[in-house]
C-alpha positions in Angstrom: 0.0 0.0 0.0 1.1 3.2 -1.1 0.5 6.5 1.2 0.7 10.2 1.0 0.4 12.7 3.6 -0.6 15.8 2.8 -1.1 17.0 5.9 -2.0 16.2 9.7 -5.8 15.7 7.9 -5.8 14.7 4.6 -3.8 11.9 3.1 -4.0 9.9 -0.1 -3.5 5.8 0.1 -3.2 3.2 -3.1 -5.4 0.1 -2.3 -5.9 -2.4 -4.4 -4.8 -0.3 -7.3 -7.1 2.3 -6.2 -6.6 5.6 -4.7 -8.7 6.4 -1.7 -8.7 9.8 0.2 -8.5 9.8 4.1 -9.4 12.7 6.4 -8.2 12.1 9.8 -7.4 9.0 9.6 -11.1 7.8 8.6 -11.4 6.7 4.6 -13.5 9.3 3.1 -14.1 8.6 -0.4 -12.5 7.0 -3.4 -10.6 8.9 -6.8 -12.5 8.0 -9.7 -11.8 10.5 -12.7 -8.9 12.3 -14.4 -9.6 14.4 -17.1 -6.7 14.0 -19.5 -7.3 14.7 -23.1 -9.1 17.6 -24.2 -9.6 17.9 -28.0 -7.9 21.0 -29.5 -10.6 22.6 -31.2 -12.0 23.3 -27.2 -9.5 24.9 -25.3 -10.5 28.2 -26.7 -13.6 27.4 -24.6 -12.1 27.4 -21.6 -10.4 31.2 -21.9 -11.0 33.3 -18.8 -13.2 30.4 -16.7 -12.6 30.9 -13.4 -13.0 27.2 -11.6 -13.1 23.7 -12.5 -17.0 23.9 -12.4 -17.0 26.2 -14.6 -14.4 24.1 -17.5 -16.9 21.2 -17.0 -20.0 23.2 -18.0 -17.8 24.7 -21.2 -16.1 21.1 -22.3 -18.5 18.6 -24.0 -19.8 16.0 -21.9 -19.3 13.6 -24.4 -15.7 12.8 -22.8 -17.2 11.2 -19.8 -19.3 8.5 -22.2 -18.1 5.0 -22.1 -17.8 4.9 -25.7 -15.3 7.4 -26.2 -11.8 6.3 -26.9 -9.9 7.0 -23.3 -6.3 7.4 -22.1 -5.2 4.5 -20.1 -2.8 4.4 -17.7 -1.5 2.6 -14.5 -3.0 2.5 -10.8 0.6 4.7 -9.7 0.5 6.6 -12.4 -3.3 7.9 -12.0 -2.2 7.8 -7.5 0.4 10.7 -8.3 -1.9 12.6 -10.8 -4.4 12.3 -7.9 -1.8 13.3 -5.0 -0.5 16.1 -7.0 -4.0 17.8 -7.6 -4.6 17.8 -3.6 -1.6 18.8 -3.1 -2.2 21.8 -5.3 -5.2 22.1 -3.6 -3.6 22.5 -0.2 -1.0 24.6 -1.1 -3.6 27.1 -2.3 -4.7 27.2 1.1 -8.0 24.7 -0.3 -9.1 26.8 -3.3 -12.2 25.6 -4.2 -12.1 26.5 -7.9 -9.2 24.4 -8.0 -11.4 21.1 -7.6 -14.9 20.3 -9.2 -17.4 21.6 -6.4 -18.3 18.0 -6.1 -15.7 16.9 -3.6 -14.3 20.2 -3.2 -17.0 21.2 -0.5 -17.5 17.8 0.7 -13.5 17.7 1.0 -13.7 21.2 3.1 -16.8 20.3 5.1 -15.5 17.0 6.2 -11.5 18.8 7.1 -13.8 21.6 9.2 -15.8 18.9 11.0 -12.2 17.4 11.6 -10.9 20.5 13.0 -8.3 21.5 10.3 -7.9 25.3 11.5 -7.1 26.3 7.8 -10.1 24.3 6.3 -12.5 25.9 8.7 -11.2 29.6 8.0 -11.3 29.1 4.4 -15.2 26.8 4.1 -16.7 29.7 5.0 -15.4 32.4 2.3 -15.2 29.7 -0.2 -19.3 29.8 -0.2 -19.4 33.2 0.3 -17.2 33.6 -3.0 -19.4 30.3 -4.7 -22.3 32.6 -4.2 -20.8 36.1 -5.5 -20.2 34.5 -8.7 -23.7 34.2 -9.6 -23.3 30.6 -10.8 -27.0 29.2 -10.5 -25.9 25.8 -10.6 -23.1 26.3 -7.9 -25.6 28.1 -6.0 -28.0 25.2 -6.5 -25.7 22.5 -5.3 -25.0 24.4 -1.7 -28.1 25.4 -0.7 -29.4 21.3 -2.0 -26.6 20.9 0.2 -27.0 23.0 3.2 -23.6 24.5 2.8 -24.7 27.9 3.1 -26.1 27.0 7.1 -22.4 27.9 8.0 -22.5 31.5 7.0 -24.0 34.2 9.1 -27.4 34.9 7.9 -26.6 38.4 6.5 -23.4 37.4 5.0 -25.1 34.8 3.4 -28.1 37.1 1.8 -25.1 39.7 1.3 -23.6 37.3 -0.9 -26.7 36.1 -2.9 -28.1 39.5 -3.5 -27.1 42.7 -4.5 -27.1 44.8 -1.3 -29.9 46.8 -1.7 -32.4 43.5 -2.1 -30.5 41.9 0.6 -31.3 44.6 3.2 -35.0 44.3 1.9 -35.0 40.7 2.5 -32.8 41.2 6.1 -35.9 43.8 7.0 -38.5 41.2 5.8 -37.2 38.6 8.3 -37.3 41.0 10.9 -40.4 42.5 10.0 -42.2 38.8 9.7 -40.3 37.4 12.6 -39.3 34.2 10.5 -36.6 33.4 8.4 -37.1 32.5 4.3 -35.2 29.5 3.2 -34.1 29.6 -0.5 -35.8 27.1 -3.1 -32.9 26.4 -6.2 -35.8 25.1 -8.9 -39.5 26.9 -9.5 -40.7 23.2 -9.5 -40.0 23.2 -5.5 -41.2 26.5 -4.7 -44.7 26.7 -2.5 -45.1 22.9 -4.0 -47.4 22.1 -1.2 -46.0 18.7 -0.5 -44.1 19.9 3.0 -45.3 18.7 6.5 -45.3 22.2 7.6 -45.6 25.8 6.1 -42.7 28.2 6.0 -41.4 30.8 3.7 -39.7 30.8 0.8 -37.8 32.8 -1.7 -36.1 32.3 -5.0 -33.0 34.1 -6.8 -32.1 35.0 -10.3 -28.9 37.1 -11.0 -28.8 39.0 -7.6 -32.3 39.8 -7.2 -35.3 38.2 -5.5 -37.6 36.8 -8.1 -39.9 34.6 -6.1 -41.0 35.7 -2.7 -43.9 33.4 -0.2 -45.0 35.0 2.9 -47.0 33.2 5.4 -48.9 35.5 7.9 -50.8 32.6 9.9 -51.5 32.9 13.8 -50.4 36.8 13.8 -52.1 40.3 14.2 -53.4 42.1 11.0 -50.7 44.2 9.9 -49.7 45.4 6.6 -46.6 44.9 4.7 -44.3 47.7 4.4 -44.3 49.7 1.3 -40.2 49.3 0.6 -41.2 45.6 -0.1 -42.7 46.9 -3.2 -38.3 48.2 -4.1 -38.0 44.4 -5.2 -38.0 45.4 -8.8 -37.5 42.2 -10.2 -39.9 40.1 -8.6 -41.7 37.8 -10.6 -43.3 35.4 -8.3 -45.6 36.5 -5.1 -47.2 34.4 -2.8 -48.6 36.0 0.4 -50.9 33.5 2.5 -52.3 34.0 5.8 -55.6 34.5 7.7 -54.6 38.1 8.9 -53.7 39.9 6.0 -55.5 43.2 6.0 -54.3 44.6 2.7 -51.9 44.7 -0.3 -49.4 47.7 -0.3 -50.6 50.7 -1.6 -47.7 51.1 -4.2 -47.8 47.5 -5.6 -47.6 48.6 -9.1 -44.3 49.4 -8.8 -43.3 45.6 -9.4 -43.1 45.7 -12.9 -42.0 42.3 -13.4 -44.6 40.4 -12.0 -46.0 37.7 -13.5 -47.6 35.3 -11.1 -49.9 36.8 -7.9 -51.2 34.6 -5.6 -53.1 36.0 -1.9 -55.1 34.4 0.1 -56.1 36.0 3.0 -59.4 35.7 6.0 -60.1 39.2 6.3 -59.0 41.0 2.9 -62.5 43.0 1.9 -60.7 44.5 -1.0 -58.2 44.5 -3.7 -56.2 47.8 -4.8 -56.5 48.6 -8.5 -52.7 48.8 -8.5 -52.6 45.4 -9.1 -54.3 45.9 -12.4 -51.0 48.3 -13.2 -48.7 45.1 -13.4 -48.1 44.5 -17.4 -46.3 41.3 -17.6 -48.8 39.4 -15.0 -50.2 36.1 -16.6 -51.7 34.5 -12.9 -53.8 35.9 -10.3 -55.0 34.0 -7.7 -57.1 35.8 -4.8 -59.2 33.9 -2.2 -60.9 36.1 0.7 -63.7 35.0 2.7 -64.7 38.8 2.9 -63.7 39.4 -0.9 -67.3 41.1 -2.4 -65.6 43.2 -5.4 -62.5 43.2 -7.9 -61.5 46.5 -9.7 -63.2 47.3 -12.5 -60.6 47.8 -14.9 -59.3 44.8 -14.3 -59.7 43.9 -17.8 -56.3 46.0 -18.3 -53.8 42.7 -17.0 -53.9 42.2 -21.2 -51.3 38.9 -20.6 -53.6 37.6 -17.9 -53.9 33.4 -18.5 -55.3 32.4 -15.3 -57.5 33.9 -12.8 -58.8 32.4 -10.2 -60.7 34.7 -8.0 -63.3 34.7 -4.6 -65.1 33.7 -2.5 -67.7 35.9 -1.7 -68.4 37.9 -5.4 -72.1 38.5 -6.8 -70.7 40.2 -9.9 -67.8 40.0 -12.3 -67.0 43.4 -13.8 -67.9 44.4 -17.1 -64.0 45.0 -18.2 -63.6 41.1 -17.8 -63.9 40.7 -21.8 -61.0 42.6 -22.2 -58.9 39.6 -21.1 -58.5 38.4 -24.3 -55.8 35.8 -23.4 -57.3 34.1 -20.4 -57.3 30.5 -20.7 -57.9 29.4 -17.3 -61.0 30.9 -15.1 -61.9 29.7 -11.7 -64.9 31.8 -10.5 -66.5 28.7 -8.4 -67.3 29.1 -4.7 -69.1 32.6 -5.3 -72.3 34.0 -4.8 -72.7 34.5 -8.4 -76.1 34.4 -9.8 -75.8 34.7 -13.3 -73.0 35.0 -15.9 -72.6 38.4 -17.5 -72.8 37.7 -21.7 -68.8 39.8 -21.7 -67.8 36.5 -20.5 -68.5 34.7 -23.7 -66.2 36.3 -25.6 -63.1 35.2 -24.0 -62.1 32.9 -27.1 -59.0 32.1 -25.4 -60.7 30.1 -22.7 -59.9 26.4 -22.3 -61.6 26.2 -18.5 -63.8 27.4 -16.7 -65.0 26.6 -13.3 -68.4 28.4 -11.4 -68.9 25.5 -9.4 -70.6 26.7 -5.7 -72.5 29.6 -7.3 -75.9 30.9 -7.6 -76.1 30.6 -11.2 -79.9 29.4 -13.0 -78.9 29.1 -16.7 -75.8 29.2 -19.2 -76.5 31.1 -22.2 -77.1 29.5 -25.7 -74.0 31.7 -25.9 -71.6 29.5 -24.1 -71.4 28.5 -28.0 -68.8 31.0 -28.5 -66.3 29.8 -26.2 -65.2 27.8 -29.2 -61.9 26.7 -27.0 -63.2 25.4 -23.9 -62.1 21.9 -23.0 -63.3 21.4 -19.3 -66.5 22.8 -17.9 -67.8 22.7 -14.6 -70.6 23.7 -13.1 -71.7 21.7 -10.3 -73.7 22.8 -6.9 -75.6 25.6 -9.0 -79.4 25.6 -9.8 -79.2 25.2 -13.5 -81.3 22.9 -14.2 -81.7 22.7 -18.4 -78.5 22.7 -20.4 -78.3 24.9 -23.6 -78.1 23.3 -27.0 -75.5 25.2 -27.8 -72.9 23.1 -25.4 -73.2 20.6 -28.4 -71.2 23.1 -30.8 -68.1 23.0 -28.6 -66.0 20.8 -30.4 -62.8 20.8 -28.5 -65.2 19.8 -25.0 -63.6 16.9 -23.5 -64.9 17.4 -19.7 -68.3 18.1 -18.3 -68.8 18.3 -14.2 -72.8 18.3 -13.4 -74.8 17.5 -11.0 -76.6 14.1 -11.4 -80.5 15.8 -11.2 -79.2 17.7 -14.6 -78.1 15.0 -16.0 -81.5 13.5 -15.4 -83.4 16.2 -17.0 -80.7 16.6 -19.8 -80.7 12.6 -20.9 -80.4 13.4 -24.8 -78.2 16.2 -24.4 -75.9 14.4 -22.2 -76.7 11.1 -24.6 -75.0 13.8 -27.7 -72.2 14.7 -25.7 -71.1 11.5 -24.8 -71.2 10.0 -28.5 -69.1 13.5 -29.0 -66.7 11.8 -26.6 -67.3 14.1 -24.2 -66.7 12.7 -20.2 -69.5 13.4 -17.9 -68.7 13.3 -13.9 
């Protein structure tokens, strides 16, 4: 067996003609990959990279497929090769861009768990430098990892942001009394599978872009009005049963494209939110919510909107939405639908299930889109003729005393390959 120390920690040992990596004494992992050749007509691609993670993201990854032609060499040969990179490494005082971030970090977490003075001064700014760079996938991997739980909170968001958004979202924490853990895909953010609720936020290129508040079990109080500074926001959840109001100046977020509030005690929504260009989803849910602006027929990129619970009327304005695909209206106090709403010829559903509603027009014909229909717990009782001319209908949710009274339209339907539940 062949051994190198490189230090007091960390030492390399040959075993069974493979190179294994000890910290402390304790086997850590094993050596697996040298990158050798690199084909000429690449190395321009690696000009001015600044880490190992970042030559791996420029090379192609076809040099890491088993059916490329490799270099072979000995177990000794590819033991120095490895020795001399950690060597490097130390002697660099454990520059992280030196290694692929794949054992680099593990390599500096497990030296700082085994009390290497210079690995635990360095782990630290090594993150806080990972995070500067604005590498999203870097970033990713240590906050999958929980490397950024050994910075100080503020260094940390100091790091991530640009300073301005960082002091918002250090004032945020204070102001909410709770601390927002990052999410690294949209996929994961406010997914609704956790065990418990807590807040979140997402980052793109320094800035916020996806913000979740939760205001449960807390006094009404309104959010501050510097929130509003996040200028690149794009995502904003805000849920709680105590939230009194929006701010007054929520226009300002310009790059807003998905809304989502649900609140107990919200009675009414500013028309600023109708100032937002780029929003394509609104949700709002109030138990007290009786009215929406007017004009809010100006959100022209608007694709979903789901919207209530305590409406009796939808505002004229609603036919200027001339994108909406999606529109959940159901759990109102609706009693009829205003004709402006059958002229959204975007529409592929729409839901006014738990309404007041008596009839749907003979122009629900128009809605020459519409896939998925339902209009359950209403008192409609006769369907219009007209539902046969939707040819793109695929889903029809009704009540089983319609379908009763409705036996040859519902027969039609069905041989249309429409499914009735």
């Amino acid at each position: 067996m062949k051994e190198f120390k490189i230090n007091d920690y960390l030492t390399l040992r040959l075993q069974d003609y493979r190179t294994f990596i000890y910290i402390a004494g304790k086997k850590f992992r094993q050596c697996k990959f040298l990158l050798l050749n690199i084909p000429a007509d690449e190395i321009k691609l690696l000009d001015e990279v600044q880490s190992i993670d970042e030559a791996t993201e420029r090379l192609n990854n076809s040099l890491e497929r088993d059916d490329q032609t490799k270099i072979t060499i000995d177990s000794k040969t590819e033991f120095w090769a490895h020795c001399s990179n950690l060597q490097v490494w130390y002697e660099h005082n454990y520059d992280t861009r030196l290694l692929h971030s794949n054992l680099a970090f593990p390599l500096l977490h497990a030296l700082t768990k085994a009390g290497d003075p210079i690995a635990k001064k360095v782990f630290k700014e090594e993150i806080a430098k990972r995070i500067s760079s604005g590498n999203e996938k870097i970033i990713e991997f240590l906050v999958n990892e929980r490397y950024i739980d050994f910075l100080e909170r503020e260094q940390y968001l100091m790091s991530l942001l640009n300073p301005a958004e960082a002091e918002i979202l250090i004032k945020l924490e204070k102001f909410t009394d709770q601390q927002f853990t990052q999410i690294g895909r949209r996929k994961y953010f406010d997914s609704g599978v956790e065990e418990y609720i807590y807040p979140q936020f997402m980052a793109r290129n320094k800035s916020v872009s996806a913000l979740l508040i939760y205001w449960y079990n807390k006094p009404p109080k309104p959010l501050p009005e510097w929130i509003c500074n996040l200028k690149n926001l794009e995502i904003f959840h805000y849920f709680g049963d105590n939230i009194p109001s929006l701010p007054k100046h929520f226009s300002k977020l310009k790059n807003l494209k998905e809304l989502a509030v649900d609140s107990e005690i919200l009675e009414k929504i500013s028309s600023s939110i109708t100032q937002l260009p780029h929003l394509e989803e609104l949700y709002i849910k109030s138990g007290l919510l009786k009215t929406i602006p007017e004009n809010i027929g100006d959100l022209k990129k608007l694709k979903i909107f789901s919207v209530g619970n305590m409406l009796t009327t939808l505002p004229e304005s609603i036919t200027k939405l001339k994108e909406l695909e999606y529109l959940y209206i159901n759990h109102n106090r609706l009693c009829q639908l205003p004709e402006s709403l059958y002229s959204l010829k975007s529409l592929k559903e729409l839901n006014i299930k738990n309404n007041s509603i008596e009839e749907i027009s003979e122009s629900i014909s128009e809605l020459k889109n519409l896939e998925v229909f339902i209009i359950k717990k209403n008192k409609i009782r006769t369907l219009p003729e007209s539902l046969l001319q939707l040819k793109k209908l695929r889903i029809l949710f009704i009540d089983n005393e319609i379908i009763e009274k409705n036996k040859d339209i519902i027969k039609k339907l069905e041989t249309n390959g429409v499914m009735i539940s």
